[in-house]
C-alpha positions in Angstrom: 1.6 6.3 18.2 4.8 7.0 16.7 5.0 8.2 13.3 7.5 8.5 10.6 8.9 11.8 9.2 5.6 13.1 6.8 7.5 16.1 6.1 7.8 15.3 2.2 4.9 12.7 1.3 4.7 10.8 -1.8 1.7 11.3 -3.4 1.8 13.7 -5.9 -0.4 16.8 -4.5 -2.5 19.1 -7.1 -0.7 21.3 -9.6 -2.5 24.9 -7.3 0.1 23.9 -4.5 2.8 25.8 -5.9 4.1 28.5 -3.4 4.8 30.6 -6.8 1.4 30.9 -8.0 0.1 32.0 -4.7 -2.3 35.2 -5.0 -2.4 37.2 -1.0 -5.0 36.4 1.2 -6.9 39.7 2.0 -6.3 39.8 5.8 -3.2 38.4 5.8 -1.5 40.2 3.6 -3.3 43.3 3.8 -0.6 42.4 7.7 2.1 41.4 5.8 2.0 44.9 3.7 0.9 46.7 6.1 4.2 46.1 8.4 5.6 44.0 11.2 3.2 45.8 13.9 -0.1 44.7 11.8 -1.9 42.0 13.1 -2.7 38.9 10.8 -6.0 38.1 10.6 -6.9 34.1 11.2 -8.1 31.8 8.4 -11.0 30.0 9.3 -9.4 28.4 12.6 -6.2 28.2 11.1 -3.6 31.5 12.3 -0.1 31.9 10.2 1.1 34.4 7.8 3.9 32.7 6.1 4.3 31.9 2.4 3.4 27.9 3.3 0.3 28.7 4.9 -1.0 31.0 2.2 -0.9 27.9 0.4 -2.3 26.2 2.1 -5.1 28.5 2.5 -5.2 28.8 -1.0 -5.6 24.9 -1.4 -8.5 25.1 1.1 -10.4 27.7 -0.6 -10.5 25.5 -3.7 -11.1 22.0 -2.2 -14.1 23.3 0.4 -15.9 24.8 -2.5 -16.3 20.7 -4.1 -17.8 17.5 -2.4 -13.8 15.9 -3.2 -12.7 12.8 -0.4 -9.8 14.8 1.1 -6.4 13.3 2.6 -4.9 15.4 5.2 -0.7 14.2 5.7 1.3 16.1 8.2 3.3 15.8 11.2 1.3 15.0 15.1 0.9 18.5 16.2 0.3 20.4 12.8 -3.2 21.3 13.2 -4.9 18.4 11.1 -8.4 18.6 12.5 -8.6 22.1 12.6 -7.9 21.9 9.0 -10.3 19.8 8.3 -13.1 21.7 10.2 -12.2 24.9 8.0 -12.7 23.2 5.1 -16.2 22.1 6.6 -16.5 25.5 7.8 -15.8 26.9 4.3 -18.5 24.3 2.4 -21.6 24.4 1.7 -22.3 21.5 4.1 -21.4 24.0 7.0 -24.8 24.1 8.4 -24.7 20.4 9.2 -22.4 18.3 11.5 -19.1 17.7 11.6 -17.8 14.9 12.8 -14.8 13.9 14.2 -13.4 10.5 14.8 -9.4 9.3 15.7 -9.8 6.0 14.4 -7.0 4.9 16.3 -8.2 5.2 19.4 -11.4 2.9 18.6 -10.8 -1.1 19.4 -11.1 -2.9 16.1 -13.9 -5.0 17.6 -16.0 -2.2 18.3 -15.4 0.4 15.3 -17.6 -1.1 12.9 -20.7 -0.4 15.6 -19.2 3.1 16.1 -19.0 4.4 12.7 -22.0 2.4 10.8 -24.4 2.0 14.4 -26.1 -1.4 15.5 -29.5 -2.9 15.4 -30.8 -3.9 18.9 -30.1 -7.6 19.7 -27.1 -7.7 17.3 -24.9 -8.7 19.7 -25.0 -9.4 23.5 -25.1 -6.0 25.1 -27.0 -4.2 22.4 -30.4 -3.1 24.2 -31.1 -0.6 22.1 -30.4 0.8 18.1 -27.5 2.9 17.9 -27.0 5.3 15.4 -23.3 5.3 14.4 -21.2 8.5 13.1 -21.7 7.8 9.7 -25.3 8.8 10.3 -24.6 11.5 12.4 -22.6 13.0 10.0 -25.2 13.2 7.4 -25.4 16.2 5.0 -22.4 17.1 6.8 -18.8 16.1 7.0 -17.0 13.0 9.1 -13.1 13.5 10.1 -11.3 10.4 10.4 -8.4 10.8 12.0 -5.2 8.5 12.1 -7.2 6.7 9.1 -3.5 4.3 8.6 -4.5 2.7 12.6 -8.0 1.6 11.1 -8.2 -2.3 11.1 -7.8 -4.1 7.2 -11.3 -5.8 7.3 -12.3 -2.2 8.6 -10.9 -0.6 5.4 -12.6 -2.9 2.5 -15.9 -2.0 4.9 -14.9 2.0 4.5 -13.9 1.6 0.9 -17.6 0.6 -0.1 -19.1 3.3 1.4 -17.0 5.8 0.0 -18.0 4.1 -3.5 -21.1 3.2 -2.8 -22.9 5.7 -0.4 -24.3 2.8 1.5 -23.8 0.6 4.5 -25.6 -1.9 7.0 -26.2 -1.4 10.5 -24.5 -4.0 12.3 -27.1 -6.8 12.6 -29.3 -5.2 10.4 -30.4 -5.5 7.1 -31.3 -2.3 5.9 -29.5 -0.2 3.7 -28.9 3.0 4.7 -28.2 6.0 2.5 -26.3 9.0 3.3 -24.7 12.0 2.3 -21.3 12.2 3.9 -18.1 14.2 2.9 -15.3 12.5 4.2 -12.2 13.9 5.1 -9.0 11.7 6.7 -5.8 12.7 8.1 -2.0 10.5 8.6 0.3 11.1 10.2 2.7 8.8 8.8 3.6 8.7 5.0 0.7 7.1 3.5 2.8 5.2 0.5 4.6 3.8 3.3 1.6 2.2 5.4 0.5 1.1 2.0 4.2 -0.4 1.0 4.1 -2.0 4.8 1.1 -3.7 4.4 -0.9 -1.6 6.8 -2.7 0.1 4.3 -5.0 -0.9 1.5 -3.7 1.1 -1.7 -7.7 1.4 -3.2 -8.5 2.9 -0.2 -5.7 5.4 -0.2 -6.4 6.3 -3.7 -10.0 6.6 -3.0 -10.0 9.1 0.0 -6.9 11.0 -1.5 -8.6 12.5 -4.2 -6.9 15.5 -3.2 -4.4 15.5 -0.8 -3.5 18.1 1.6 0.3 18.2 2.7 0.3 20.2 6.3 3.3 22.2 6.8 5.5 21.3 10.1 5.3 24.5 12.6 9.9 24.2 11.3 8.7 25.1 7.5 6.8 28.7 8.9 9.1 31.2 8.6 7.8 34.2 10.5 4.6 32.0 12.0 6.1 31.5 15.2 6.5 34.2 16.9 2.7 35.0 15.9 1.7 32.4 17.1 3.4 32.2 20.2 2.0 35.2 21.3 -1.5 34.5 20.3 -1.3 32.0 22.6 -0.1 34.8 25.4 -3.0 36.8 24.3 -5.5 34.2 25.2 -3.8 33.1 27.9 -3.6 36.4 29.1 -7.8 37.3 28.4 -8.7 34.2 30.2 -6.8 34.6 33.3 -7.3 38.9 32.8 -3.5 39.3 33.2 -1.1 41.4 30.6 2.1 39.2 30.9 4.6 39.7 27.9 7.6 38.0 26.3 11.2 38.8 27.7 13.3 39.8 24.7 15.6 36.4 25.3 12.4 34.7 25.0 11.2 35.6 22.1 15.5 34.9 20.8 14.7 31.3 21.9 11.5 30.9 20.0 13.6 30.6 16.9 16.2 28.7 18.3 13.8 25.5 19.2 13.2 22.9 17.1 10.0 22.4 17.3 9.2 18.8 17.0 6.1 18.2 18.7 5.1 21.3 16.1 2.2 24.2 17.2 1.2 21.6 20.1 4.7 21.6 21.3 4.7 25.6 21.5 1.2 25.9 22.6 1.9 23.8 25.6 5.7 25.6 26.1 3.7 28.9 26.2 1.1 27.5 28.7 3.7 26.7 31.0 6.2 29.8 30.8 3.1 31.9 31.3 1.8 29.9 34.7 5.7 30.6 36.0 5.5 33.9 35.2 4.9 36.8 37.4 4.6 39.9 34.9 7.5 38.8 32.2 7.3 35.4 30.4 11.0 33.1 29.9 11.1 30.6 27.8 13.7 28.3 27.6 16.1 27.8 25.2 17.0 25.1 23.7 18.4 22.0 24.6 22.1 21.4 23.3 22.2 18.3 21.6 24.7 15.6 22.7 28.0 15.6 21.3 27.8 12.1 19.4 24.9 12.8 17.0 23.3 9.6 16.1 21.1 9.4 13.5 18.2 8.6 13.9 15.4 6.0 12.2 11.6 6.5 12.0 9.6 4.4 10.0 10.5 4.7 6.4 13.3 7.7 7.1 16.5 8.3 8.8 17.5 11.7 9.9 21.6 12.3 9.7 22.9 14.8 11.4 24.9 17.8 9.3 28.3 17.1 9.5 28.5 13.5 9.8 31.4 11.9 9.0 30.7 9.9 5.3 31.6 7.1 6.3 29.3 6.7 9.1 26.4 8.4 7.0 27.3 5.5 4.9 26.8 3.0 7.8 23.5 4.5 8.7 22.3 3.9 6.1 23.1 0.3 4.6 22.1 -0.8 8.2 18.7 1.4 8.3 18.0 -0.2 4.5 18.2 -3.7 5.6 16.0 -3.6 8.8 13.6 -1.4 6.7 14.0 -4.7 4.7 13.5 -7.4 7.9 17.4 -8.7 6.9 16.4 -9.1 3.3 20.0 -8.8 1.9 19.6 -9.3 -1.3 16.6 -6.7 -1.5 18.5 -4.4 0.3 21.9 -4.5 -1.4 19.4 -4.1 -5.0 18.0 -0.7 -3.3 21.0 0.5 -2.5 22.7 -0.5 -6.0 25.2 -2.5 -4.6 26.2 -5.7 -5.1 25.3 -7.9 -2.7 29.1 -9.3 -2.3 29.8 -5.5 -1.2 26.9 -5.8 1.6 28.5 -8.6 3.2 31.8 -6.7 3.1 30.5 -3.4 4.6 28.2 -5.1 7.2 31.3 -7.5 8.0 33.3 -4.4 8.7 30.6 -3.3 11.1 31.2 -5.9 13.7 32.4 -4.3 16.8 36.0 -6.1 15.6 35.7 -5.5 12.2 37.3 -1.8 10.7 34.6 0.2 10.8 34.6 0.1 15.2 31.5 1.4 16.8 28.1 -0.7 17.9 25.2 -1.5 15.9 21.3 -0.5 16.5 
């Protein structure tokens, strides 16, 4: 699944997130006092020293400690579930189970059976009772994962349980109780699944009782080259080799992008240290084409530095109205225009028209 940019989601996350109220961690900045060569300790499963991660760290501690619905948003790549297991981790519920789920990856026909369970003979197929992951989970914690992907009639069905505490087996009649904390994760902008009709707003509300905005590995300053070589570090214990970074390779570590976030490194590490003999190369990164083009994910568009006005302009009156499905009038209204003026700039978007080029 593709999603769009979560880098600056829009719901409103809880006063504690501010970077300037942030008190050190004891093992992580005990590191970042101690000097460069001091080794950061990790939080929970989570690894990073910079001023971003401290809060979230800081946000973790004081979520974990409640029994709070918690609403994970960050890019694919960022670490979601290990966030949400240190929060587990860091509860009271830690003796009992956690549960992970990527809702997305369930067929809508079956997901109801998966996450509630089934009474024998419900449907054809069912030989015996199944106990689903709500059940599984209880006393303990269930991770939802890609909760925007989850079916509509799925959602109303979710939406009572987190009011209610209760659900039916499928085919069955019997109420069952539990206990669950539930924790979800997006990675798209949740107000814009919502806006798009793929999400159901009283659900949103209802899970994000306190949201958790995860980073992107681009936002660490300092956390990369930490982690990168953590990852040489176990590469290296599990293999029992003592291969290091080439200077140029740790240059090109903060040169890189980054898109595909602490995955995307990970899996760059992984594959510099099978190539390498005694000294890991990495490398660097790809120049981008001449032409930069913006471009559109859903409910964003990304325009290059230095783009001519005029084409930044273009971008985005034609981005606006297929965010719109052609919608002109609703368009030209968001972009306070009138809507005379839209037909004159999209008429001088035609490839004869003065403004040249091709549109997307």
């Amino acid at each position: 699944m593709q999603s769009g940019d979560v880098s600056n989601p829009t719901i409103n996350l809880p006063a504690d997130a501010a970077p300037a109220s942030i008190k050190p961690r004891s093992g992580t900045a005990r590191a970042a006092q101690a000097g460069t060569n001091a080794i950061p300790q990790p939080y929970g499963l989570l690894y990073g020293n910079s001023p971003v991660m401290q809060n979230l760290y800081r946000q973790i501690d004081k979520v974990a400690k409640t029994a709070l619905s918690v609403l994970i948003v960050g890019d694919s790549g960022t670490g979601k579930e290990l966030i949400a297991k240190t929060v587990h981790d860091k509860s009271q519920r830690n003796a009992k189970a956690f549960i992970p789920v990527n809702c997305g990856a369930i067929p809508a026909s079956l997901i109801e059976g998966e996450l509630f369970g089934h009474e024998k003979g419900s449907f054809t197929g069912a030989i015996h009772q199944h106990i689903g992951y709500f059940e599984h989970a209880s006393g303990g914690t269930i991770f939802l994962d890609e909760i925007t992907e989850m079916a509509p009639d799925m959602q109303i069905k979710l939406l009572r349980v987190l009011e209610t505490g209760t659900f039916h087996r499928v085919g069955g009649t019997e109420q069952i109780e539990v206990d669950v904390r539930v924790i979800a994760a997006t990675n798209r902008d949740p107000q814009v699944a919502v806006k798009d009709g793929r999400f159901r707003e009283d659900l949103l509300y209802r899970l994000a009782v306190f949201p958790i905005r995860v980073p992107p590995l681009r936002e660490r300053q300092g956390d990369i080259e930490l982690l990168a070589q953590r990852f040489l570090d176990q590469f290296n214990a599990a293999e029992k080799t003592s291969k290091v970074f080439s200077k140029r390779a740790l240059e090109a570590l903060g040169q890189h992008s980054w898109n595909g976030n602490v995955r995307e490194l990970k899996n760059t590490v992984h594959r510099a240290f099978i190539m390498a003999d005694k000294v890991v190369e990495l490398p660097g990164p790809t120049q981008p084409p001449r032409n930069k083009r913006a471009v559109r994910r859903e409910g964003f568009l990304d325009v290059w530095i230095g783009t001519p006005l005029l084409d930044a302009q273009r971008e985005i009156i034609l981005a606006t109205l297929a965010h719109f499905d052609g919608d002109k009038r609703q368009a030209a209204s968001t972009l306070g225009i009138s809507l005379k003026t839209l037909y004159n700039r999209l008429e001088s978007y035609k490839p004869d028209g003065s403004g040249g080029g091709s549109v997307e």
